[in-house]
Each structure stands twice: as structure tokens, then as C-alpha cells.
PyMOL Python script that loads the backbone (N, CA, C, O; Angstrom):
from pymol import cmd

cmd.read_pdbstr("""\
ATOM      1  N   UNK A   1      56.120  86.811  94.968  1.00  0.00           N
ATOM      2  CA  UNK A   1      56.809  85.693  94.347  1.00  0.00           C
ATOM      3  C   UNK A   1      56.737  85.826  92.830  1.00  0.00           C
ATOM      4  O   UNK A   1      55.828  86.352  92.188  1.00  0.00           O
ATOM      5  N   UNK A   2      57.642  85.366  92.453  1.00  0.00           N
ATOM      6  CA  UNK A   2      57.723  85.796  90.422  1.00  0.00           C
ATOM      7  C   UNK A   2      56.829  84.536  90.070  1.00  0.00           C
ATOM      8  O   UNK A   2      56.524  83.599  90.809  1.00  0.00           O
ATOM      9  N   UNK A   3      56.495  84.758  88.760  1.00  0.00           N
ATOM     10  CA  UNK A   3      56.129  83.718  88.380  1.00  0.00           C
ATOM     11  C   UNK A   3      57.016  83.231  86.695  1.00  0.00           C
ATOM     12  O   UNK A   3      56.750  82.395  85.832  1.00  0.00           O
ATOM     13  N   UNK A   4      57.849  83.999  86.820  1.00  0.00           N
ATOM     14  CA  UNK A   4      58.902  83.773  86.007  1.00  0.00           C
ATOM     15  C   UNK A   4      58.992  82.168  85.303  1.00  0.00           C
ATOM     16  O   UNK A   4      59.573  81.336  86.000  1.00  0.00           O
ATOM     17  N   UNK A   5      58.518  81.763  84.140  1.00  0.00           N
ATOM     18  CA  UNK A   5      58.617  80.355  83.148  1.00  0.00           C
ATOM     19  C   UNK A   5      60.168  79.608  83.148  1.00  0.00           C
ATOM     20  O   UNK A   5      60.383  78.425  82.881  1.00  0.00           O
ATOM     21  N   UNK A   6      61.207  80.672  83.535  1.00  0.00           N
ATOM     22  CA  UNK A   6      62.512  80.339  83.250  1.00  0.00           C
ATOM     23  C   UNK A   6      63.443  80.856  84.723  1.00  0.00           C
ATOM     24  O   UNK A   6      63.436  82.032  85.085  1.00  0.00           O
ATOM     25  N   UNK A   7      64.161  79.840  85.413  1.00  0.00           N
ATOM     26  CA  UNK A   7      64.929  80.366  86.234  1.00  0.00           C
ATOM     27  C   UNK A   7      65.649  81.789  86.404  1.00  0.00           C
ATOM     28  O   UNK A   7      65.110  82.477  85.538  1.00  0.00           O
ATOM     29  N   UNK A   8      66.452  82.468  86.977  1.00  0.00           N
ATOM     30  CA  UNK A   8      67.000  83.618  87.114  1.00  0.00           C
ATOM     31  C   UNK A   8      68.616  83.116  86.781  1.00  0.00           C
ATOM     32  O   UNK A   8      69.091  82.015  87.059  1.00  0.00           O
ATOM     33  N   UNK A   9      69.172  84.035  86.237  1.00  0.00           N
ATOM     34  CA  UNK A   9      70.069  83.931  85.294  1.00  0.00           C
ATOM     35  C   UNK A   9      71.303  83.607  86.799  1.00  0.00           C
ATOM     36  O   UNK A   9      71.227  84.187  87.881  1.00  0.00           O
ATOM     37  N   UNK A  10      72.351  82.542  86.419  1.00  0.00           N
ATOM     38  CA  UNK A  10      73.048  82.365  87.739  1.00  0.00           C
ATOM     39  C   UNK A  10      73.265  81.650  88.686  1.00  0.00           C
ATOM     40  O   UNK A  10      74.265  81.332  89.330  1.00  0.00           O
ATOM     41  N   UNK A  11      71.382  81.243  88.729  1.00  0.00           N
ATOM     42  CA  UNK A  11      71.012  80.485  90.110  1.00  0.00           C
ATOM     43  C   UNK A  11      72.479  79.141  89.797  1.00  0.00           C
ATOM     44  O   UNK A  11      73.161  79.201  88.774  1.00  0.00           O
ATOM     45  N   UNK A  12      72.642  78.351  90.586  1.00  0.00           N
ATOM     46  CA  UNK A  12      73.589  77.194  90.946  1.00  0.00           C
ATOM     47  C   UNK A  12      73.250  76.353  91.836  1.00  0.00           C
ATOM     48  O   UNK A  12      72.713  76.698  92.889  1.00  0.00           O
ATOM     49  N   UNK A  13      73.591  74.828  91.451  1.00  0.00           N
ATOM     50  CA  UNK A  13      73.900  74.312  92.624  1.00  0.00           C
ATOM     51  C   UNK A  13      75.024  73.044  92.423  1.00  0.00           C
ATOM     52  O   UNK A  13      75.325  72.705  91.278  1.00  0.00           O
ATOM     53  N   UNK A  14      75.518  72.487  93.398  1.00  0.00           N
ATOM     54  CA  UNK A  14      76.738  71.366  93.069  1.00  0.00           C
ATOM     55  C   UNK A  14      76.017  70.245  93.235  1.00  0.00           C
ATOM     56  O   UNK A  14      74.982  70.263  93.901  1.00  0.00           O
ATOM     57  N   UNK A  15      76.467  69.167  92.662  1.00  0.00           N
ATOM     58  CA  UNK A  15      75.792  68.010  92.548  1.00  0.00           C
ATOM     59  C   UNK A  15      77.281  67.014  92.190  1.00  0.00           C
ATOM     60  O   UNK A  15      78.241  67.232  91.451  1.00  0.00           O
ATOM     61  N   UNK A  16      76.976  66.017  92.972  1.00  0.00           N
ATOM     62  CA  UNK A  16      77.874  64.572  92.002  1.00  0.00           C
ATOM     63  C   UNK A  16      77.847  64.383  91.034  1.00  0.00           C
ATOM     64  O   UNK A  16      76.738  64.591  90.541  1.00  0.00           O
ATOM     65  N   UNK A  17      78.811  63.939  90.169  1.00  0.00           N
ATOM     66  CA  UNK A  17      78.876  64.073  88.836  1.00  0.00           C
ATOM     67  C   UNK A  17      78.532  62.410  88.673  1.00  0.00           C
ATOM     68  O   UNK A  17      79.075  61.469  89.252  1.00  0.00           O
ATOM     69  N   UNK A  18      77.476  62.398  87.715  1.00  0.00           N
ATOM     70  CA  UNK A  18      76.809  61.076  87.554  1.00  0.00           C
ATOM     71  C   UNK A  18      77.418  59.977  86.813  1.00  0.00           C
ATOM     72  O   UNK A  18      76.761  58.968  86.557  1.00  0.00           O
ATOM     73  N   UNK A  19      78.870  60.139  86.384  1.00  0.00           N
ATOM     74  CA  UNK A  19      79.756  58.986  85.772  1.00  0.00           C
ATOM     75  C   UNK A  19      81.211  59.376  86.022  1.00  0.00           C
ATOM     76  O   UNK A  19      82.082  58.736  85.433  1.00  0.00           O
ATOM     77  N   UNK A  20      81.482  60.173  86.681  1.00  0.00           N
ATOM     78  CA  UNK A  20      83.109  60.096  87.764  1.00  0.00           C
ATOM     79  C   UNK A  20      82.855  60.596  88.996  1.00  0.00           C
ATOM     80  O   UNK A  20      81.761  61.083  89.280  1.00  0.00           O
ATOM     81  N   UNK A  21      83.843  60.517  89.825  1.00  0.00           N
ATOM     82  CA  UNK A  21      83.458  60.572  90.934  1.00  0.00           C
ATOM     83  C   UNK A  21      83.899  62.099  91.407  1.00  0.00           C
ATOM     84  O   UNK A  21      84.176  62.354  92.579  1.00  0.00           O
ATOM     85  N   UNK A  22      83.921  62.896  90.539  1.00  0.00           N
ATOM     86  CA  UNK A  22      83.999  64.751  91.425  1.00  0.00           C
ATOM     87  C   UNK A  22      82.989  65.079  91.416  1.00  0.00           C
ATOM     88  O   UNK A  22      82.063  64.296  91.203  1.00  0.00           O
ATOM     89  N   UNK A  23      82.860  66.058  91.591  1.00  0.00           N
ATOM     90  CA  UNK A  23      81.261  67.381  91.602  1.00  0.00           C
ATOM     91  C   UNK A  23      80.971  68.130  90.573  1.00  0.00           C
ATOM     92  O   UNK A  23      81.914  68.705  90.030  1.00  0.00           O
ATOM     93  N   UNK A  24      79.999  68.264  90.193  1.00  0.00           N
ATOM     94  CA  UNK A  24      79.741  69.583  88.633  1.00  0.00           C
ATOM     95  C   UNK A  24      78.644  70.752  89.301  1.00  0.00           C
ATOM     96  O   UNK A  24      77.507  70.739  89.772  1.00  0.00           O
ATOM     97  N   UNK A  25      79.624  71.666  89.057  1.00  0.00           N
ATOM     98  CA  UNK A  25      78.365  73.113  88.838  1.00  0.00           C
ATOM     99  C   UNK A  25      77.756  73.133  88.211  1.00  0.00           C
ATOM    100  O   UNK A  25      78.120  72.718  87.111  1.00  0.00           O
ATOM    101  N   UNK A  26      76.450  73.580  88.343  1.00  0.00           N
ATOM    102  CA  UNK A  26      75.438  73.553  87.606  1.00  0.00           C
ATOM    103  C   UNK A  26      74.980  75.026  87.657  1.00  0.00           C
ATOM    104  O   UNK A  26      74.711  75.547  88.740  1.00  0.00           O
ATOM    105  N   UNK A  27      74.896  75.659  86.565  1.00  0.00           N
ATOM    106  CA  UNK A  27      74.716  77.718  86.413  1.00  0.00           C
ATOM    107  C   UNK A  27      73.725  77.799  85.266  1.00  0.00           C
ATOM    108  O   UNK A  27      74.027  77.541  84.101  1.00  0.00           O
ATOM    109  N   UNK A  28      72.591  78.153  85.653  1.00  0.00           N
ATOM    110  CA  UNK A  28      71.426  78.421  84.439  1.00  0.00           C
ATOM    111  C   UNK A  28      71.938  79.553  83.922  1.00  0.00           C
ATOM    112  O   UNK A  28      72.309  80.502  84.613  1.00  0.00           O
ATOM    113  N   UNK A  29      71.999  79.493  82.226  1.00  0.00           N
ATOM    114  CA  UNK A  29      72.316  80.585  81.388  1.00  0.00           C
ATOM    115  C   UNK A  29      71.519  81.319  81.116  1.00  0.00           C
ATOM    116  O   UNK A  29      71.824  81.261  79.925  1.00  0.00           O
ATOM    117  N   UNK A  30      70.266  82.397  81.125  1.00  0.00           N
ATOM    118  CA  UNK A  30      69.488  82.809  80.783  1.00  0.00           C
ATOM    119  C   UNK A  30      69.845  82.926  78.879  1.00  0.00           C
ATOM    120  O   UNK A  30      68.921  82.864  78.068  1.00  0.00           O
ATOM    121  N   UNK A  31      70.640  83.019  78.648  1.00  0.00           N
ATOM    122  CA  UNK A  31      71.040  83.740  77.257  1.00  0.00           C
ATOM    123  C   UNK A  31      71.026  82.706  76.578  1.00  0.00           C
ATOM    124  O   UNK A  31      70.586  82.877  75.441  1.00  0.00           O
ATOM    125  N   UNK A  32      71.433  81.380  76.908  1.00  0.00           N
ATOM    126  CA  UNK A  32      71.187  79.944  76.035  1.00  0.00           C
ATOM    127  C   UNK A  32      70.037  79.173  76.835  1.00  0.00           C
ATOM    128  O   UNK A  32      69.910  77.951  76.763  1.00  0.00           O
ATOM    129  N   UNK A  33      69.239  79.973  77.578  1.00  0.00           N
ATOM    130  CA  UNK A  33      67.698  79.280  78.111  1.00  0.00           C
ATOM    131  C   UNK A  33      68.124  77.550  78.803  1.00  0.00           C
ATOM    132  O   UNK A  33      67.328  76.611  78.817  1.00  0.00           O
ATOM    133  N   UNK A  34      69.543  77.505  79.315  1.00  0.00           N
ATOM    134  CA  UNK A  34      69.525  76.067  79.231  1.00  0.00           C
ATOM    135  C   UNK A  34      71.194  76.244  80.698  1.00  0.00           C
ATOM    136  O   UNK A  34      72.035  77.143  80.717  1.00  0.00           O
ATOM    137  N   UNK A  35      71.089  75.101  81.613  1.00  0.00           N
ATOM    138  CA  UNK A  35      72.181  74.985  82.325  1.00  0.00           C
ATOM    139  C   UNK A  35      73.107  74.425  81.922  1.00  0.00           C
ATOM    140  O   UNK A  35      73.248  73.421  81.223  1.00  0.00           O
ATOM    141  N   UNK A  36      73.822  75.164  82.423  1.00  0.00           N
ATOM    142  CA  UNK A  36      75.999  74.960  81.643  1.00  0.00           C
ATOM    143  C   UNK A  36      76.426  74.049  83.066  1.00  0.00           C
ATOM    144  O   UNK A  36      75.840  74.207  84.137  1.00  0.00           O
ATOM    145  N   UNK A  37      77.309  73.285  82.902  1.00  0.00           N
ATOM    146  CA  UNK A  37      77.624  72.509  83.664  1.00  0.00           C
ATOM    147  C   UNK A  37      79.134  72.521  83.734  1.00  0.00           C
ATOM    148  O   UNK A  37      79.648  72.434  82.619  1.00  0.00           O
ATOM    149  N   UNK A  38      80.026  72.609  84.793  1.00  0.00           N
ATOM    150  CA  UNK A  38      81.503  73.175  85.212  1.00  0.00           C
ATOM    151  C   UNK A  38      81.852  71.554  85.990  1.00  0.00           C
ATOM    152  O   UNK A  38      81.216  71.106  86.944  1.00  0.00           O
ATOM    153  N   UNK A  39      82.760  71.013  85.451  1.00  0.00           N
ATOM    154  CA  UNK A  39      83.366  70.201  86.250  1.00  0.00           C
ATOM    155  C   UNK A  39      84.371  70.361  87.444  1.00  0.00           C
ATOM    156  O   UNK A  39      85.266  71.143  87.126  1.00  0.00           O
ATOM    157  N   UNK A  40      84.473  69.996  88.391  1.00  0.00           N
ATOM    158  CA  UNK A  40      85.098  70.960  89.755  1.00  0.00           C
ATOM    159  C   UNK A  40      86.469  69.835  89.725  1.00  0.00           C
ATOM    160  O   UNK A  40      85.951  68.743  89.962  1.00  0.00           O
ATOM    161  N   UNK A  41      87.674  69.670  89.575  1.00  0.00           N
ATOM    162  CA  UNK A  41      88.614  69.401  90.135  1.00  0.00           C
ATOM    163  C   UNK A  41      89.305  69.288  91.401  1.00  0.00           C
ATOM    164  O   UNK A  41      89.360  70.287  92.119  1.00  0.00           O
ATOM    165  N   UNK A  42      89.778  68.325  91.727  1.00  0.00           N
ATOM    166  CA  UNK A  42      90.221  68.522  93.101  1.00  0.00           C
ATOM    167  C   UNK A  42      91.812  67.915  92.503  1.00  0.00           C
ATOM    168  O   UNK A  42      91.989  66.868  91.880  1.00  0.00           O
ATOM    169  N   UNK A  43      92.872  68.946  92.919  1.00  0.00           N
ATOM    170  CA  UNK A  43      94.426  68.305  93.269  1.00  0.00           C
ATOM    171  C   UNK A  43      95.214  69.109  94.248  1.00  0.00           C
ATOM    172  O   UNK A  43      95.181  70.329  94.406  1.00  0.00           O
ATOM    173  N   UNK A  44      95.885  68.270  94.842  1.00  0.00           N
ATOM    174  CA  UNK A  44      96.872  68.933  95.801  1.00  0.00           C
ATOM    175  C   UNK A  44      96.370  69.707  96.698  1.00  0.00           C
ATOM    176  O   UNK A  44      97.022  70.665  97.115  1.00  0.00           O
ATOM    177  N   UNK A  45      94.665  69.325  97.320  1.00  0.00           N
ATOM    178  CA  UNK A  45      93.829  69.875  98.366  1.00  0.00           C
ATOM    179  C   UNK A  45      93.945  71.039  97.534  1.00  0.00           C
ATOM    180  O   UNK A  45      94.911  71.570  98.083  1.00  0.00           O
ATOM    181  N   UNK A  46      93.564  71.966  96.395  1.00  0.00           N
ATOM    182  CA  UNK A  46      92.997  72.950  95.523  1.00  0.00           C
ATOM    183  C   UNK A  46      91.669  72.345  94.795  1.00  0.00           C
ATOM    184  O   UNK A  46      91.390  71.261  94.284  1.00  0.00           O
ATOM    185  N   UNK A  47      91.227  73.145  94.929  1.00  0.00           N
ATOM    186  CA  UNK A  47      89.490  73.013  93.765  1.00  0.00           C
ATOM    187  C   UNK A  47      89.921  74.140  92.748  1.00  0.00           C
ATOM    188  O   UNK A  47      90.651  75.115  92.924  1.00  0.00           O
ATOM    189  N   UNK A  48      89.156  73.648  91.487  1.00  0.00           N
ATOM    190  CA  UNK A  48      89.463  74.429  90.556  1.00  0.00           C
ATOM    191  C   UNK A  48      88.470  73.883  89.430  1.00  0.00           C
ATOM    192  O   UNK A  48      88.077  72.724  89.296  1.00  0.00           O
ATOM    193  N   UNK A  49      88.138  75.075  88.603  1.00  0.00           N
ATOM    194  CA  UNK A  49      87.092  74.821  87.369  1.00  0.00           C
ATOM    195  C   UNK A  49      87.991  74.803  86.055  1.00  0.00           C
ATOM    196  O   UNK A  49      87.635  74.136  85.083  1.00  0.00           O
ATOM    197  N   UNK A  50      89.365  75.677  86.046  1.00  0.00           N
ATOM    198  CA  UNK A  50      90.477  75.594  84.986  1.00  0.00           C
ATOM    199  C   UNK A  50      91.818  76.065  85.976  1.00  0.00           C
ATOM    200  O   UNK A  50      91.936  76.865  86.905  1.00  0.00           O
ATOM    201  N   UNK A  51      92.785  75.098  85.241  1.00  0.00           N
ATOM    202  CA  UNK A  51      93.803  75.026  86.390  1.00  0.00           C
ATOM    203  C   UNK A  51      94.750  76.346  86.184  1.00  0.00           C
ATOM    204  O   UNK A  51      95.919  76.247  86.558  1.00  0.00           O
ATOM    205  N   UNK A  52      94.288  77.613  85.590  1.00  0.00           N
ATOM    206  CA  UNK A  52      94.909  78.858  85.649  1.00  0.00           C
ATOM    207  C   UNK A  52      94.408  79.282  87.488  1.00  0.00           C
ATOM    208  O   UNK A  52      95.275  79.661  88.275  1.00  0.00           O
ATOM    209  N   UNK A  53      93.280  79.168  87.816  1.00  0.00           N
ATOM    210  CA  UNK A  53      92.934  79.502  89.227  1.00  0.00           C
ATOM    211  C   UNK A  53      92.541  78.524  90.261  1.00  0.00           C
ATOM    212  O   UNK A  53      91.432  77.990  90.233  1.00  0.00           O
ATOM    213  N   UNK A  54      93.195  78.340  90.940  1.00  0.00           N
ATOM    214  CA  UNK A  54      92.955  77.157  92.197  1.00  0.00           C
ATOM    215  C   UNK A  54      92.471  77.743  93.256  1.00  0.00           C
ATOM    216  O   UNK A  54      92.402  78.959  93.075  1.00  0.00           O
ATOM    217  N   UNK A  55      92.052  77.361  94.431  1.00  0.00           N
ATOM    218  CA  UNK A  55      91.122  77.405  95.414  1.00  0.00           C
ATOM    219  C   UNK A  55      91.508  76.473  96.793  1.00  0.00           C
ATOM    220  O   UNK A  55      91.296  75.264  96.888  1.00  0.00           O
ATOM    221  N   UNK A  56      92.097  77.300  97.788  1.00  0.00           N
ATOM    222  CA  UNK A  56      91.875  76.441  99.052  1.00  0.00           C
ATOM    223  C   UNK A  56      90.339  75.829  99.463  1.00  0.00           C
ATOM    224  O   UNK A  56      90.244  75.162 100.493  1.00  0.00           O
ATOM    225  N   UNK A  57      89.508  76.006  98.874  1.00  0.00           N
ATOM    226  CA  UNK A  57      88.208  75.315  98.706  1.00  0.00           C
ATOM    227  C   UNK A  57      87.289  75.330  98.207  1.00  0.00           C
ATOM    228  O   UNK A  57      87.358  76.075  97.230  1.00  0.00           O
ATOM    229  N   UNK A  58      85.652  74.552  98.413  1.00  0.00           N
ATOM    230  CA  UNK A  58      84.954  74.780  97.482  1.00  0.00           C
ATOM    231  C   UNK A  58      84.186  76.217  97.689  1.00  0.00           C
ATOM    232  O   UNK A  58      83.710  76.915  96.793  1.00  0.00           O
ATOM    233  N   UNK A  59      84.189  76.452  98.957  1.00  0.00           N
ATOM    234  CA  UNK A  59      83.381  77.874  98.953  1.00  0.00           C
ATOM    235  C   UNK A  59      84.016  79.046  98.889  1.00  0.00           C
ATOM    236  O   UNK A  59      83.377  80.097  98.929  1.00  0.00           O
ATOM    237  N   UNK A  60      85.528  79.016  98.767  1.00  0.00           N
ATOM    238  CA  UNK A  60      86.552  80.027  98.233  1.00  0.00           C
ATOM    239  C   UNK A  60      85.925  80.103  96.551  1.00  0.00           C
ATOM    240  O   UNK A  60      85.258  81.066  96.173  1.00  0.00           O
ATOM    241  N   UNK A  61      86.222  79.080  95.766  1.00  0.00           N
ATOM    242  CA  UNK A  61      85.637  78.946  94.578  1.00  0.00           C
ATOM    243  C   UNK A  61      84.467  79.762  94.122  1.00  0.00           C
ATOM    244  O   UNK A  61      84.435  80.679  93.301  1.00  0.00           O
ATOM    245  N   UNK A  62      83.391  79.158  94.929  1.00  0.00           N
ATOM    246  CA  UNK A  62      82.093  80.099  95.035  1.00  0.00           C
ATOM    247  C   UNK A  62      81.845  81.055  94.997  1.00  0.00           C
ATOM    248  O   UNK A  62      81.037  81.562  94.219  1.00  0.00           O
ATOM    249  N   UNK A  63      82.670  81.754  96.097  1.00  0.00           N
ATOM    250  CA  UNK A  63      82.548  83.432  96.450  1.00  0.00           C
ATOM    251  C   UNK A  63      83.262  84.230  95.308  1.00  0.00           C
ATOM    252  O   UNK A  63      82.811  85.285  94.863  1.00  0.00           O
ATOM    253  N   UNK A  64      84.839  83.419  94.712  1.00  0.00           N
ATOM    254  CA  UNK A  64      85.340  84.015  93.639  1.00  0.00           C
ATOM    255  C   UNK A  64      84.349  84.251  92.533  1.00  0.00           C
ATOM    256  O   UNK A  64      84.183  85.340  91.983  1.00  0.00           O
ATOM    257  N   UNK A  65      83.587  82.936  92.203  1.00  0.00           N
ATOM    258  CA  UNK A  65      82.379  83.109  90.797  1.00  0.00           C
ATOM    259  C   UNK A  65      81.554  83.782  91.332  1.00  0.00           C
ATOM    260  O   UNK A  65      80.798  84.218  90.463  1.00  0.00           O
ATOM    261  N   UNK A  66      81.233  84.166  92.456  1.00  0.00           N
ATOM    262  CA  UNK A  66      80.027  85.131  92.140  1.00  0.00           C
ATOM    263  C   UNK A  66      80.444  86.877  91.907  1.00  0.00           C
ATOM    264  O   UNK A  66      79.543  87.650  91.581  1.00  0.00           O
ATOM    265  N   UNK A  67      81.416  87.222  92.045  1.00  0.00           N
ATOM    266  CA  UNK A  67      82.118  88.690  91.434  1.00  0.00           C
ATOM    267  C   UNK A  67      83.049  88.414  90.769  1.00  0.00           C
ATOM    268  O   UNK A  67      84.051  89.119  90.884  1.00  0.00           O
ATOM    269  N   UNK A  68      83.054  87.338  89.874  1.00  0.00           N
ATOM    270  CA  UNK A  68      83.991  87.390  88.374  1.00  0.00           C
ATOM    271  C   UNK A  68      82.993  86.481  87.677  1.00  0.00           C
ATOM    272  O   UNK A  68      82.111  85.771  88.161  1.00  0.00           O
ATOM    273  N   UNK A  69      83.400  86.706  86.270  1.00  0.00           N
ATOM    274  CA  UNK A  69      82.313  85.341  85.143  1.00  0.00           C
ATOM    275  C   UNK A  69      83.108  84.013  84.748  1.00  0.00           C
ATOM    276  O   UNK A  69      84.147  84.017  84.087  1.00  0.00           O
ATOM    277  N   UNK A  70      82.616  83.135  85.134  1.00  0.00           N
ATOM    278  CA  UNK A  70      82.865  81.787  84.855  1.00  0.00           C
ATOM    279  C   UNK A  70      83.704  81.993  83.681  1.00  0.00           C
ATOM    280  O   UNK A  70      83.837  83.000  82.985  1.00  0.00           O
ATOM    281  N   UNK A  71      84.387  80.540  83.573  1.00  0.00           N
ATOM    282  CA  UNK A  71      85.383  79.999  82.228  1.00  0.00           C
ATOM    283  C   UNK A  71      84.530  80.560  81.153  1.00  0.00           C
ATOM    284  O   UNK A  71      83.347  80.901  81.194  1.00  0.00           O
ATOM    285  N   UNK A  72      85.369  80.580  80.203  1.00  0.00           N
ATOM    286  CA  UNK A  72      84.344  80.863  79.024  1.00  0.00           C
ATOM    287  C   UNK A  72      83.012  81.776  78.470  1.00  0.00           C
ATOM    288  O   UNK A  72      82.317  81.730  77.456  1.00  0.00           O
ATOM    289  N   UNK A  73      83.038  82.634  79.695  1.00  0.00           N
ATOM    290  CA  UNK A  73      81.816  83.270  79.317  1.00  0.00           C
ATOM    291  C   UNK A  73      82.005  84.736  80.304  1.00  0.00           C
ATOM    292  O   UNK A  73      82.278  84.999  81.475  1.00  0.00           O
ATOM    293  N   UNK A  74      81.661  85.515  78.971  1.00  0.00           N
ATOM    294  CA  UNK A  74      81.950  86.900  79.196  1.00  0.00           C
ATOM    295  C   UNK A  74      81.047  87.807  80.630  1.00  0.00           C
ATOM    296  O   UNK A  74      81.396  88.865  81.153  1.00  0.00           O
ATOM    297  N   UNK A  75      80.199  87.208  80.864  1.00  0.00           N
ATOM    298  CA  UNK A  75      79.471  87.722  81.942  1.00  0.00           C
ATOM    299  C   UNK A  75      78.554  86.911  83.016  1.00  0.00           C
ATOM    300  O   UNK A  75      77.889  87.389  83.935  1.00  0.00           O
ATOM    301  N   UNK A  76      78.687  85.741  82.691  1.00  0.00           N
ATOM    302  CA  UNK A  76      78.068  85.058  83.476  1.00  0.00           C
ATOM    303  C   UNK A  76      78.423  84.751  85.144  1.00  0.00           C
ATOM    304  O   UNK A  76      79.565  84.293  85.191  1.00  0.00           O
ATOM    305  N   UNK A  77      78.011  84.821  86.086  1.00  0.00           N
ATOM    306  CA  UNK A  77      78.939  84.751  87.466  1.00  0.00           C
ATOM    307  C   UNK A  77      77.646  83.945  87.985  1.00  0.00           C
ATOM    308  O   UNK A  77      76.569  83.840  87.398  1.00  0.00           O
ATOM    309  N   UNK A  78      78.005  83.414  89.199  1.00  0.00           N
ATOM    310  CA  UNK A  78      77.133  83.002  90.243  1.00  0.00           C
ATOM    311  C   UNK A  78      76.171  83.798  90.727  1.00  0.00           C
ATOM    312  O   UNK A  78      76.560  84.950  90.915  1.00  0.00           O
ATOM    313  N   UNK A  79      74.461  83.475  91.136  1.00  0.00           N
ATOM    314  CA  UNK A  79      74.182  84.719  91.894  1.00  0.00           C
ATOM    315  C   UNK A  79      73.198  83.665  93.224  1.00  0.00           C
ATOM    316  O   UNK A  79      73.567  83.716  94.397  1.00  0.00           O
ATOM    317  N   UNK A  80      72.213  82.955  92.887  1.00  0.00           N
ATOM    318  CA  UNK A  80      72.188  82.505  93.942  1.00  0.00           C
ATOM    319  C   UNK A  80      71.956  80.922  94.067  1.00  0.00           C
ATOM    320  O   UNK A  80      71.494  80.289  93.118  1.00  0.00           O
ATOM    321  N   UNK A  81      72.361  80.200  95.506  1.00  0.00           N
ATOM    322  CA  UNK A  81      72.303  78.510  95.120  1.00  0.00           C
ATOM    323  C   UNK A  81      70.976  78.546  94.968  1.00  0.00           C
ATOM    324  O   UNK A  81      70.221  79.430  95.371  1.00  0.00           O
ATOM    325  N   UNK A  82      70.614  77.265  94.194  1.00  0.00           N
ATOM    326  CA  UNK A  82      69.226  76.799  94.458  1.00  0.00           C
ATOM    327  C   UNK A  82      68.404  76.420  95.021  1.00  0.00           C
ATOM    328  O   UNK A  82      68.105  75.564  94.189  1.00  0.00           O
ATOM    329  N   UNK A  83      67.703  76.284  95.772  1.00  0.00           N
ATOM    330  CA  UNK A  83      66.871  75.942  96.870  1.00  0.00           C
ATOM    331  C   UNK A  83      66.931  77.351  97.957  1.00  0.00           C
ATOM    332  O   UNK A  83      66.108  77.524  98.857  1.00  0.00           O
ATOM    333  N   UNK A  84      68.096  78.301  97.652  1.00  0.00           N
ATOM    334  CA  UNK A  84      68.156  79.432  98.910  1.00  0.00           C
ATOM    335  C   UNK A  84      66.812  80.201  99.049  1.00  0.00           C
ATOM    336  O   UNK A  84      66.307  80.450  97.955  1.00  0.00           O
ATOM    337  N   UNK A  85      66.068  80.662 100.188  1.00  0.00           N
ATOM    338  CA  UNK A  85      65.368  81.447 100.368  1.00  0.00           C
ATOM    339  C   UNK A  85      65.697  82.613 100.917  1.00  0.00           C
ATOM    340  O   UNK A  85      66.107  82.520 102.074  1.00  0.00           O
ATOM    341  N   UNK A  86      65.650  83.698 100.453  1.00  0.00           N
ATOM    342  CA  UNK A  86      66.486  84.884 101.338  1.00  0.00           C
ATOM    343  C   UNK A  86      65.162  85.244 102.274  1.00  0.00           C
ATOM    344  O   UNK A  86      63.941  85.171 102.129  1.00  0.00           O
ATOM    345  N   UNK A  87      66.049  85.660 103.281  1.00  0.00           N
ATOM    346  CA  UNK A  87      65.080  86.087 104.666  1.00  0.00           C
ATOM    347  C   UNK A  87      64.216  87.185 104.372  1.00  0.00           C
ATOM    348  O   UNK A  87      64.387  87.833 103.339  1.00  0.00           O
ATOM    349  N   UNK A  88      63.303  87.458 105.182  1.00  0.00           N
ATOM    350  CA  UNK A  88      62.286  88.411 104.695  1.00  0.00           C
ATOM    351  C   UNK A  88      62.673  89.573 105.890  1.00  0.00           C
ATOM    352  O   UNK A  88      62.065  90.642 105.930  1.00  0.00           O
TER     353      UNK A  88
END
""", "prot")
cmd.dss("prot")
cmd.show_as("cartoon", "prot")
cmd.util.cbc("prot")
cmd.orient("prot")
């Protein structure tokens, strides 16, 4: 087990957004030591983080961010949710 002071660069998880009513990603930046937060859209049954790419859903979304880098940022992608334990 790590004992790592600072999360792993990536980790995520979705949460309710605490003053409207969609969902926000939540992606620890290792490089700004601090979590970036993605507001998730929903129209016309599409999810979307910027309305250049839409999504028949939220875990279409998901799988796209984890082999491409989020809005705005040159390398950052998904790598794992939070709370996951990978099997031994």
C-alpha cells in the first residue's frame, strides 16, 4: 500500500453539485496539488463537459476521459474512481 501524502494524479469521482441540480467531476491534479472540478451537462439525453463532444451517457463520457485529456488541460485524463480497489 503507498503511503503517498497526495492522491494519484486522475483519481475521480461524481458527486451532486451542491447549488444546481447536475453532477460535477471531481479529477485530482497532481501538477496544481489540488482537485479541478468539471460540471457535467445533461441536454437532449447527451452528457457533456463542453458542448463540442456529447455522450449517449455518463459512462460513455468516462471511458472517453480516461484515453483523451479533459477540457482545458493538456494531459490530464481520468485514471481511477475513488473509493475503487483493484482486485488482487
Amino acid at each position: 500500500m503507498e503511503s503517498s501524502s497526495s492522491p494519484q494524479d486522475g483519481l475521480y469521482c461524481i458527486r451532486n453539485s451542491g447549488t444546481k441540480t447536475s453532477k460535477v467531476l471531481v479529477v485530482w491534479d497532481v501538477d496544481l496539488c489540488k482537485a479541478r472540478n468539471y460540471r457535467l451537462f445533461e441536454e437532449d439525453s447527451r452528457v457533456f463537459l463542453e458542448f463540442e463532444i456529447t455522450f449517449a451517457s455518463l459512462s460513455a463520457l468516462v471511458e472517453h476521459y480516461h484515453s483523451h485529456p479533459l477540457p482545458n488541460h493538456d494531459s490530464l485524463c481520468l485514471q481511477q474512481p475513488y473509493g475503487y480497489i483493484m482486485p488482487r
